[in-house]
VOPAGU-2260 file (C-alpha; in pm, 1 decimal, decimal comma):
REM VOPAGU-2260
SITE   aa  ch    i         X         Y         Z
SITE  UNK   A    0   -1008,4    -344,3   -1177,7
SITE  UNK   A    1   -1131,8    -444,6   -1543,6
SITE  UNK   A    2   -1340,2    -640,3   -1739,9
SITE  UNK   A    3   -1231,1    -704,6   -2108,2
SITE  UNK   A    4   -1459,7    -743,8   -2399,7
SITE  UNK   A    5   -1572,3   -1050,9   -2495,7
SITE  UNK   A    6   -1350,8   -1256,6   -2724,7
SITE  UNK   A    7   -1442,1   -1504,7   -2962,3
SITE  UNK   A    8   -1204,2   -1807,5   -3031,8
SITE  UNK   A    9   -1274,5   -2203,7   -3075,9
SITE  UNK   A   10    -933,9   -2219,6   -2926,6
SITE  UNK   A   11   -1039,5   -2130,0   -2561,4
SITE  UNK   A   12    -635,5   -2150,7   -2466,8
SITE  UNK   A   13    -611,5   -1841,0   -2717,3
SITE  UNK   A   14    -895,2   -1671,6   -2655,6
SITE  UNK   A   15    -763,9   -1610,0   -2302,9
SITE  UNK   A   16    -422,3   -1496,5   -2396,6
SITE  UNK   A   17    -610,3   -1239,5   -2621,9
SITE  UNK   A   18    -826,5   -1144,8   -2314,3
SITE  UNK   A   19    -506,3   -1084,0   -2106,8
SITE  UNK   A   20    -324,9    -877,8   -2339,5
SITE  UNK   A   21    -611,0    -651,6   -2405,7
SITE  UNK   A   22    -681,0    -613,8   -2108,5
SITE  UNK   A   23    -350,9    -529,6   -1954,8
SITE  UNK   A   24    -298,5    -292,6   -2234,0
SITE  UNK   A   25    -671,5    -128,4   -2163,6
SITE  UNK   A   26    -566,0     -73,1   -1791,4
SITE  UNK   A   27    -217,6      51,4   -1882,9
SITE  UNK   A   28    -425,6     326,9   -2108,1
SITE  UNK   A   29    -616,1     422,5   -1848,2
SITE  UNK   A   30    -398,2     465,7   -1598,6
SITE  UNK   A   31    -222,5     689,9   -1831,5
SITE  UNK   A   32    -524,1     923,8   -1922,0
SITE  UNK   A   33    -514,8     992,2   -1528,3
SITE  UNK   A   34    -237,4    1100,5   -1516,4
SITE  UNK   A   35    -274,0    1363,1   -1791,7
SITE  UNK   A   36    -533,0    1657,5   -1747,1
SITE  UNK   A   37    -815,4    1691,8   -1979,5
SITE  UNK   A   38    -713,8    1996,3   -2238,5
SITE  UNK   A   39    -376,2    1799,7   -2327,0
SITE  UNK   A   40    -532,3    1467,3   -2333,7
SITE  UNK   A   41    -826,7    1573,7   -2575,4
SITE  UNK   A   42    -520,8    1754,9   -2796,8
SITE  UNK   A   43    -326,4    1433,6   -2859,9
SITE  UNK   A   44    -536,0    1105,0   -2828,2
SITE  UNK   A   45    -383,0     976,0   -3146,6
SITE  UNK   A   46     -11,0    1000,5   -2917,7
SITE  UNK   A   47    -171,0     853,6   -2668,8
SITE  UNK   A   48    -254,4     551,7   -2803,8
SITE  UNK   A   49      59,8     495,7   -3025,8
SITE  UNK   A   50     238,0     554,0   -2683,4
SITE  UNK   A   51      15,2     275,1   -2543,1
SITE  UNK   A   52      76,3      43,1   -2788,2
SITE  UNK   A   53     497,2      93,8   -2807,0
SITE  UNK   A   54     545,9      65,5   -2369,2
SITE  UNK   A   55     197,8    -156,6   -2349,7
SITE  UNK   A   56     249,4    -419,5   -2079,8
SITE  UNK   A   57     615,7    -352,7   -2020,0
SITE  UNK   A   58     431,9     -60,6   -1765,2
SITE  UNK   A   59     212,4    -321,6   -1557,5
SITE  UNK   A   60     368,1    -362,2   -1218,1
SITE  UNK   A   61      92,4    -656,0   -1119,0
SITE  UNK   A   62    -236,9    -786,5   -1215,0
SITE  UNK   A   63    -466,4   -1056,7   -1056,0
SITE  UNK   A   64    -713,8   -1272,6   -1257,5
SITE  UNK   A   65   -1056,1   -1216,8   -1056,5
SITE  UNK   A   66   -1257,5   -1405,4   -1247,8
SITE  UNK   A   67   -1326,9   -1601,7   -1527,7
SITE  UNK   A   68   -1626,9   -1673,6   -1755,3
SITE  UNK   A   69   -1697,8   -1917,0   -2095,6
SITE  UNK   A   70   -1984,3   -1979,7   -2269,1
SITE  UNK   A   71   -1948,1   -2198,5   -2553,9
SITE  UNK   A   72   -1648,7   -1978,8   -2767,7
SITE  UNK   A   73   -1644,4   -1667,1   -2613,6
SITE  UNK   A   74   -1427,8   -1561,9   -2314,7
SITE  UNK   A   75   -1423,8   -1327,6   -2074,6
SITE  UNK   A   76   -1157,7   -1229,5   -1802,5
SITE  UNK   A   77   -1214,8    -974,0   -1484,4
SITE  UNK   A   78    -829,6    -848,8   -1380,8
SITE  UNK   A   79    -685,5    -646,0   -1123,0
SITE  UNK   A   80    -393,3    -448,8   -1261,5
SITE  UNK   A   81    -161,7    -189,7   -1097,2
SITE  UNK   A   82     112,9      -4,4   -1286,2
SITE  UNK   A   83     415,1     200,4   -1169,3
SITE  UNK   A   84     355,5     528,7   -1172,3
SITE  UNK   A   85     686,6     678,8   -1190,7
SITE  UNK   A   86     745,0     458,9   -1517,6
SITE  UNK   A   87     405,4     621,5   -1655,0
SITE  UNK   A   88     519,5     992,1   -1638,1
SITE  UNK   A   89     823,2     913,2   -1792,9
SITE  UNK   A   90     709,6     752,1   -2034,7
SITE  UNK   A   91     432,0    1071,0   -2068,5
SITE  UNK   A   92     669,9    1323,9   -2104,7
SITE  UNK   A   93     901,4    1156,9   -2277,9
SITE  UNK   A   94     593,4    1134,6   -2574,7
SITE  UNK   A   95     496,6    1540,5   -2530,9
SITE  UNK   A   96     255,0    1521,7   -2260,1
SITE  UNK   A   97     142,1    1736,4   -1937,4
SITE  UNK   A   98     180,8    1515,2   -1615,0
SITE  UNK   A   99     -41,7    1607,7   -1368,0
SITE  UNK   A  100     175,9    1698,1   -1057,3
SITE  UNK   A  101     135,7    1433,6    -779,6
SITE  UNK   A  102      21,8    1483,3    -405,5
SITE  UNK   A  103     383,2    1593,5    -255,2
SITE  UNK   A  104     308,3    1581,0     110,5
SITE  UNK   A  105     129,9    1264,7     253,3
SITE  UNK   A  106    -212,4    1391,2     458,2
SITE  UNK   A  107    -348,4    1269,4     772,2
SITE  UNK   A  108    -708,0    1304,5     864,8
SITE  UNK   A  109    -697,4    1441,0    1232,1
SITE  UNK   A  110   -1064,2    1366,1    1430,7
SITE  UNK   A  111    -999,5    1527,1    1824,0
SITE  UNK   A  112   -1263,1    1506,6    2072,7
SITE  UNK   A  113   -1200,4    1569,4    2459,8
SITE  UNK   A  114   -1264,7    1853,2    2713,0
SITE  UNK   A  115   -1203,7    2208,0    2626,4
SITE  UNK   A  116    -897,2    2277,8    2849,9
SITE  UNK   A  117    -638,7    2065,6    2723,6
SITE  UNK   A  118    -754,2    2084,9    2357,7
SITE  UNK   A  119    -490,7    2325,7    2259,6
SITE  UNK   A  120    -183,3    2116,4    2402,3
SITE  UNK   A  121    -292,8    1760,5    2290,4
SITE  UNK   A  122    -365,5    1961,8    1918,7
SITE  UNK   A  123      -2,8    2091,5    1988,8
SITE  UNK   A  124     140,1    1736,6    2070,6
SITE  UNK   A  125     -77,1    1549,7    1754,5
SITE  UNK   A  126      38,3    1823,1    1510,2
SITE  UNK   A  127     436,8    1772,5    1623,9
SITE  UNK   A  128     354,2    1389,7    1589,5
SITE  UNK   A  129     264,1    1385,2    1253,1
SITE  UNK   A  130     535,6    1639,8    1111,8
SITE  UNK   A  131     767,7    1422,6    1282,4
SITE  UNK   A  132     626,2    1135,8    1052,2
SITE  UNK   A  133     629,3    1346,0     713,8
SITE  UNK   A  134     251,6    1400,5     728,4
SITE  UNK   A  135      82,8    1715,5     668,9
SITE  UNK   A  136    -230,4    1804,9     962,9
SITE  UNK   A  137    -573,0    1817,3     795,0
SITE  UNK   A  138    -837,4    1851,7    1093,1
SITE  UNK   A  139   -1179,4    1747,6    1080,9
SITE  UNK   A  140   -1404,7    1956,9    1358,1
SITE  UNK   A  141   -1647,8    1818,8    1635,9
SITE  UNK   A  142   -1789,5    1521,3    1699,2
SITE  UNK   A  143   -2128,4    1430,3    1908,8
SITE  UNK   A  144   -2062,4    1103,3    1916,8
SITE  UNK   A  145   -1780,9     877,9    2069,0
SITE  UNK   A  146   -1541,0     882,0    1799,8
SITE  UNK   A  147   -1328,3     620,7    2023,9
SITE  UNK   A  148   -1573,2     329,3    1954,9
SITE  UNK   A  149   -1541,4     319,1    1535,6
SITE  UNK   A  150   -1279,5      16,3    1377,1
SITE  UNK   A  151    -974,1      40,8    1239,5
SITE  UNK   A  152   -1114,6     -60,7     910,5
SITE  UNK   A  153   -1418,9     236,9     932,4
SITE  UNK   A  154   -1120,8     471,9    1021,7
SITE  UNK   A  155    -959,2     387,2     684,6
SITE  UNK   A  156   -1245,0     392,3     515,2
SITE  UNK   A  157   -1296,7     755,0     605,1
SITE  UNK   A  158    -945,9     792,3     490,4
SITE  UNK   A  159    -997,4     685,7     154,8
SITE  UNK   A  160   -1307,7     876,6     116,9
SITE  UNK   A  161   -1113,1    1174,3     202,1
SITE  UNK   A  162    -802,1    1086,5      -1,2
SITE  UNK   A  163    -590,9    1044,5     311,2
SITE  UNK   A  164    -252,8     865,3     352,3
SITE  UNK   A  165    -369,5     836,6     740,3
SITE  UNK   A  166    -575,0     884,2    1000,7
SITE  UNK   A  167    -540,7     999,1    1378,9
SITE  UNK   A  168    -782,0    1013,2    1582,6
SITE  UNK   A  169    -742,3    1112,0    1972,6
SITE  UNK   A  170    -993,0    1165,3    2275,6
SITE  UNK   A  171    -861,9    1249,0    2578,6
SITE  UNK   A  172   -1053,8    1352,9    2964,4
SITE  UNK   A  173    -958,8    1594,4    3245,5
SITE  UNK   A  174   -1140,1    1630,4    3569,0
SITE  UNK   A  175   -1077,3    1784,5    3874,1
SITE  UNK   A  176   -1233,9    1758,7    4234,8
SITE  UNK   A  177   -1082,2    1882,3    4595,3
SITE  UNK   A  178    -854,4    1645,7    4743,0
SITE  UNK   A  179    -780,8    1712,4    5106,7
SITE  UNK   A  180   -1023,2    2058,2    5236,3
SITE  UNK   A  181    -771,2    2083,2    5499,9
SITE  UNK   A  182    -450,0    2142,9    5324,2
SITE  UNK   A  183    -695,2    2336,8    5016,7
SITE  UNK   A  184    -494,9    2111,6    4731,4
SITE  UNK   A  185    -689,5    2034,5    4435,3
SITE  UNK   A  186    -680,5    1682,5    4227,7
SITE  UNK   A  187    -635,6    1676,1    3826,2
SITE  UNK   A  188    -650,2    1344,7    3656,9
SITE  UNK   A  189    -643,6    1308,4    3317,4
SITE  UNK   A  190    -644,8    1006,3    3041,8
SITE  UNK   A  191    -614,6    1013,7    2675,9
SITE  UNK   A  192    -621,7     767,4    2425,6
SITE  UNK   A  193    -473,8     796,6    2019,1
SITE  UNK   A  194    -486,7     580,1    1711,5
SITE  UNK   A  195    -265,6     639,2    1422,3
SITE  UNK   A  196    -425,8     402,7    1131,1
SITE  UNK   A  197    -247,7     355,5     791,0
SITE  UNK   A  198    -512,2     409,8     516,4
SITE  UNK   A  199    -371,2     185,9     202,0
SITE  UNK   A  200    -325,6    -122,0     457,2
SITE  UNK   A  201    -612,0     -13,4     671,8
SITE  UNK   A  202    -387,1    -134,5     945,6
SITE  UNK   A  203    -361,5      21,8    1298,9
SITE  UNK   A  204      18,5     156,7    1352,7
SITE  UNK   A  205      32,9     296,9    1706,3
SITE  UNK   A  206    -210,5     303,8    1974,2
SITE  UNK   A  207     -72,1     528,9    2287,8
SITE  UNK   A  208    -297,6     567,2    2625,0
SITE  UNK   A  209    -155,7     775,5    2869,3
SITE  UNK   A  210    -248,7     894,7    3223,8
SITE  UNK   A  211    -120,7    1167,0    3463,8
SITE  UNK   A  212    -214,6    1348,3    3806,9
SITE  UNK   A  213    -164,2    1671,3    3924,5
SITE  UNK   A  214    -178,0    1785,3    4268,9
SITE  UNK   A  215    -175,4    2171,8    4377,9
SITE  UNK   A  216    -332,6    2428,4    4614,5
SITE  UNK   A  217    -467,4    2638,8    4357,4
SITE  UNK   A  218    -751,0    2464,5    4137,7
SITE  UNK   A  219    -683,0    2645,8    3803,1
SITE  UNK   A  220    -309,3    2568,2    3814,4
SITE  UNK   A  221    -373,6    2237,6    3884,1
SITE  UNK   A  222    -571,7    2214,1    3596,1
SITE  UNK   A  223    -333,7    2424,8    3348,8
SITE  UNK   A  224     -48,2    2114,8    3436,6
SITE  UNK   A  225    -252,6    1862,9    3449,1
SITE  UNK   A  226    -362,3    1969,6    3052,9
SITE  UNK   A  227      35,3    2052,1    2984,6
SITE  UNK   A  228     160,0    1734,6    3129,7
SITE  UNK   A  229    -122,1    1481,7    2918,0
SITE  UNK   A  230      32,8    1638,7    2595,7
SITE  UNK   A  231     414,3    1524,8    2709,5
SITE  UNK   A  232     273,8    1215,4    2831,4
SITE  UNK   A  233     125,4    1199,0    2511,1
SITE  UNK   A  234     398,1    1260,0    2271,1
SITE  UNK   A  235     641,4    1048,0    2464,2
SITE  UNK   A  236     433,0     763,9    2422,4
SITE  UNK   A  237     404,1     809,9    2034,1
SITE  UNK   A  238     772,5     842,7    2041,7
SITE  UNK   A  239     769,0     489,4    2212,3
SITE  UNK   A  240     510,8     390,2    1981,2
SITE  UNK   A  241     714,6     452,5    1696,0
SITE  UNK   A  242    1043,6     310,5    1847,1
SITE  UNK   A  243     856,2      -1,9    1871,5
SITE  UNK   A  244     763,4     -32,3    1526,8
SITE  UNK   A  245    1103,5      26,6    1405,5
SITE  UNK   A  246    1203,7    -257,7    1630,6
SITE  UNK   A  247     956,7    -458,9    1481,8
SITE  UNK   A  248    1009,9    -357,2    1161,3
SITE  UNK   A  249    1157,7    -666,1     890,3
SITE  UNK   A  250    1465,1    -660,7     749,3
SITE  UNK   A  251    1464,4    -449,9     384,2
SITE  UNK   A  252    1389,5    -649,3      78,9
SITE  UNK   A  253    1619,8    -678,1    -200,7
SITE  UNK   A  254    1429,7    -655,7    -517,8
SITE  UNK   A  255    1553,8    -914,1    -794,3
SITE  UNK   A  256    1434,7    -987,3   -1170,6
SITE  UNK   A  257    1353,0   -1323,5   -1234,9
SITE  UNK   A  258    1295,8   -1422,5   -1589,1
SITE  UNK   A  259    1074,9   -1715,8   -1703,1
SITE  UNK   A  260    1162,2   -1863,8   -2066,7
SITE  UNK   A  261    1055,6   -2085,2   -2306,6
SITE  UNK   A  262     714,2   -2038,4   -2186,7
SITE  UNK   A  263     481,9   -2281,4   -2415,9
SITE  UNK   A  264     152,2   -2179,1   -2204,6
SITE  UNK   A  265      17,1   -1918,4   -1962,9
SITE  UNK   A  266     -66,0   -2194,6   -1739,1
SITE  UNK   A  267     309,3   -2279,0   -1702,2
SITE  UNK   A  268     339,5   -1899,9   -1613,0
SITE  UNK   A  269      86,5   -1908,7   -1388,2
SITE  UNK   A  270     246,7   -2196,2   -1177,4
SITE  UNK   A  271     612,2   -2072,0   -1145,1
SITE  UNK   A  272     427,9   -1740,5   -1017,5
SITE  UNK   A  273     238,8   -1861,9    -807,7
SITE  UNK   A  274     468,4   -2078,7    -675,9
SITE  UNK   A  275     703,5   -1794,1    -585,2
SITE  UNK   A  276     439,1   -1601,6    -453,2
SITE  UNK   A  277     320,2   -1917,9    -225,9
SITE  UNK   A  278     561,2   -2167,5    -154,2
SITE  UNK   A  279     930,2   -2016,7    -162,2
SITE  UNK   A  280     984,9   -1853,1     247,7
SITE  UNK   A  281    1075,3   -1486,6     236,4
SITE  UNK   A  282     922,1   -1412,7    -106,1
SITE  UNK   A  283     741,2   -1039,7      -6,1
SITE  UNK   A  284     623,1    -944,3    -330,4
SITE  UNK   A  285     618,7   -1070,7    -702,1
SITE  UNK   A  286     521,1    -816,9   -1006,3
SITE  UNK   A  287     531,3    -870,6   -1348,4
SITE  UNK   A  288     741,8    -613,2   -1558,8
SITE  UNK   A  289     741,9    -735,9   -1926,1
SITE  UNK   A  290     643,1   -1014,9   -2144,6
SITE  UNK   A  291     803,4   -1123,2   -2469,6
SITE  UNK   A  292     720,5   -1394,1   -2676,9
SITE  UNK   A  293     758,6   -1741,6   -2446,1
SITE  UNK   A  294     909,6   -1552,0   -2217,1
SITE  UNK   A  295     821,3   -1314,7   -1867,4
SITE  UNK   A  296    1016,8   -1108,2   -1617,1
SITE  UNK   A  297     929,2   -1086,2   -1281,0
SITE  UNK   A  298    1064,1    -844,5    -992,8
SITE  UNK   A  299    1065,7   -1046,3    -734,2
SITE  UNK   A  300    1096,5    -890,4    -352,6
SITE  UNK   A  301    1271,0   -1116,2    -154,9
SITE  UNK   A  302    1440,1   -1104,1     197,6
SITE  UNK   A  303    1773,1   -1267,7      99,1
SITE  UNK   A  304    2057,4   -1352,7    -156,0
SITE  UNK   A  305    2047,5   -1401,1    -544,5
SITE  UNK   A  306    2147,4   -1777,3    -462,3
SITE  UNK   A  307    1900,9   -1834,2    -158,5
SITE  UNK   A  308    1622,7   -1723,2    -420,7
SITE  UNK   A  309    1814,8   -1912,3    -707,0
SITE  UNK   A  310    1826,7   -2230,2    -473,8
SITE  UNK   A  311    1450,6   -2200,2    -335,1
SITE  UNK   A  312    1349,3   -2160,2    -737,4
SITE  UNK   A  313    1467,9   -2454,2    -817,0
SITE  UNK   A  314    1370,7   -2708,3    -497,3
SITE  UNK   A  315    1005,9   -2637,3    -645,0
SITE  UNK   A  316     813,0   -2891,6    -838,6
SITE  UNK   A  317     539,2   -2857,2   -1121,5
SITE  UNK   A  318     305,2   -3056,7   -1257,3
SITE  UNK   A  319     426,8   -3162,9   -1632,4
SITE  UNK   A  320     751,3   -2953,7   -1639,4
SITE  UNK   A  321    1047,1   -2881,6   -1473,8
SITE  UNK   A  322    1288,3   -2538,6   -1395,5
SITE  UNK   A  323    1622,8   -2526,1   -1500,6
SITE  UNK   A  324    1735,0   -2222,1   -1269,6
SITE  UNK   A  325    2087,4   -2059,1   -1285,0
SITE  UNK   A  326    2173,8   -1636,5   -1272,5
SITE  UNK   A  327    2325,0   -1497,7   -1592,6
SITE  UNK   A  328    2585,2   -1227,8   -1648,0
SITE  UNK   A  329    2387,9    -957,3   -1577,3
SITE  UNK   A  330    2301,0   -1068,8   -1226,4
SITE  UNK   A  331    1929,3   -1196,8   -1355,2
SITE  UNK   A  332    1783,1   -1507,9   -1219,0
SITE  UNK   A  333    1664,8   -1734,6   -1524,0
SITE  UNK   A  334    1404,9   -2008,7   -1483,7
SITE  UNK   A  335    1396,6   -2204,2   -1785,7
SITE  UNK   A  336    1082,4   -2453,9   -1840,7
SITE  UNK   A  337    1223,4   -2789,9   -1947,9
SITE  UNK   A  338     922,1   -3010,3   -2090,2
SITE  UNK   A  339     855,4   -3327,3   -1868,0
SITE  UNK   A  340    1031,1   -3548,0   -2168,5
SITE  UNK   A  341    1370,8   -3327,8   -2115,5
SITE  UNK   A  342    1404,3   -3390,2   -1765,5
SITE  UNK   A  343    1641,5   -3628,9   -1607,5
């Protein structure tokens, strides 16, 4: 997120076009300068900003207007901007640059807090949990407080602070008490409860609770299967847990570029965007990937066919122009503003 410098224009219209473009270039430069580490960066700043200036917006994936503000002639325009990544370190060493390497495995923050017989079987069953879902086990320590009782959104923000791709936590109880003095059997219950929490969508993706018994003559055995048989428990209902969301899971988006031409103003922009984003069905994602004079591409993520998306496009209506929609030759869907005068 950015703020651009202030811009003076009479033309307000302008002034804001100006705004955007600096500021979409400003984020794409410092996006960039993260990615490179400090000794190469300070060698070649000149490269760095002729490298800026020759990919410039074509790198932006997305960016949000925040917020606005006027006074009189000057303008000024808060954005939120994301860029691809992948695009960037080409791009990087492609120009001469050192990329710094990128986080290979994904990391889960792992909070356990239960008795101390069972601890080393539910750690087993957590660990084999997360490997199984390409994440690598980074373990906090104790708690003295009931970890249990924290939201999914604190849980992500401890994530974050930690530079986590998720977090697990688990508590779990064992207890054990005579059952029947004549027969000398012993009673084990035990419970135990897990959260697996996505950081980036601070969204809670599985939520087992399990519970077994165990009854045997002698007390410490009892106790030893009780412990080995909340782990299983445990890991069979992750495995459910994760069936579940594959059930649940939507069909895969096909991602499509959508160009918008003869574009006379960014408010005309603005519309067809937003009307893709808001009012076509099945529309996951829109992202901007270049602009060119009067005209923008979009990748558009959409859960169906080039012609669903093609048809949708062009059942919308705007306010002082119309879309002439068709796909060209190279499989690109073309939205072409027609002024309000050149509509039939």
């Amino acid at each position: 997120m950015l703020s651009t410098a202030p811009i003076q224009n009479q033309d307000l219209a302008a002034a804001r076009n100006v705004a955007l473009d600096q500021g979409l270039n400003k984020a794409v430069q410092l996006a960039v300068e993260r990615l490179i580490p400090t000794d190469s960066l300070a060698k070649s700043l000149k490269t760095l900003g002729e490298l800026v200036l020759v990919y410039g917006q074509g790198l932006v994936k997305e960016y949000r207007v925040l917020a606005q503000d006027q006074t009189k002639n000057i303008y000024i325009v808060l954005l939120s901007v994301s860029v691809i990544r992948k695009d960037l370190e080409d791009a990087l060493r492609a120009a001469g640059f050192e990329v710094a390497p990128q986080k290979e495995a994904k990391t889960a923050l792992v909070f356990l807090q239960g008795s101390t017989v069972g601890q080393a079987a539910i750690r087993q069953a957590v660990a084999e949990t997360l490997s199984r879902n390409g994440y690598r086990f980074t373990e906090t320590g104790t708690f003295d407080y009931d970890i249990s009782r924290l939201s999914v959104l604190t849980w992500a923000d401890l994530g974050r602070q930690k530079e986590a791709d998720a977090v697990l936590f688990c508590t779990w109880n064992l207890s054990c008490e005579a059952a029947d003095t004549e027969a000398f059997s012993n009673v084990c219950r035990g419970s135990a409860e897990a959260k697996l929490v996505n950081v980036s969508s601070s969204m809670l993706l599985d939520h087992p609770t399990v519970q077994v018994e165990v009854t045997e003559k002698d007390p410490a055995v009892a106790e030893e299967k009780a412990a080995a048989d909340l782990a299983s428990a445990l890991a069979r209902a992750f495995l459910t847990e994760e069936e579940r969301r594959k059930d649940q899971a939507p069909l895969p988006l096909a991602d499509y570029r959508v160009i918008i031409a003869n574009v006379t103003s960014f408010g005309q922009f603005e519309g067809v965007r937003d009307g893709l984003r808001n009012r076509v069905p099945d529309v996951a994602s829109v992202q901007l990937r270049s602009i060119v004079p009067s005209e923008f591409e979009l990748q558009v993520g959409f859960k169906g066919s080039a012609e669903t998306l093609t048809h949708r496009l062009s059942a919308l209506s705007f306010s002082g122009f119309r879309l002439n929609v068709r796909q060209d030759d190279e499989r690109r869907i073309v939205a072409t503003i027609l002024a309000a005068e050149n509509v039939r």
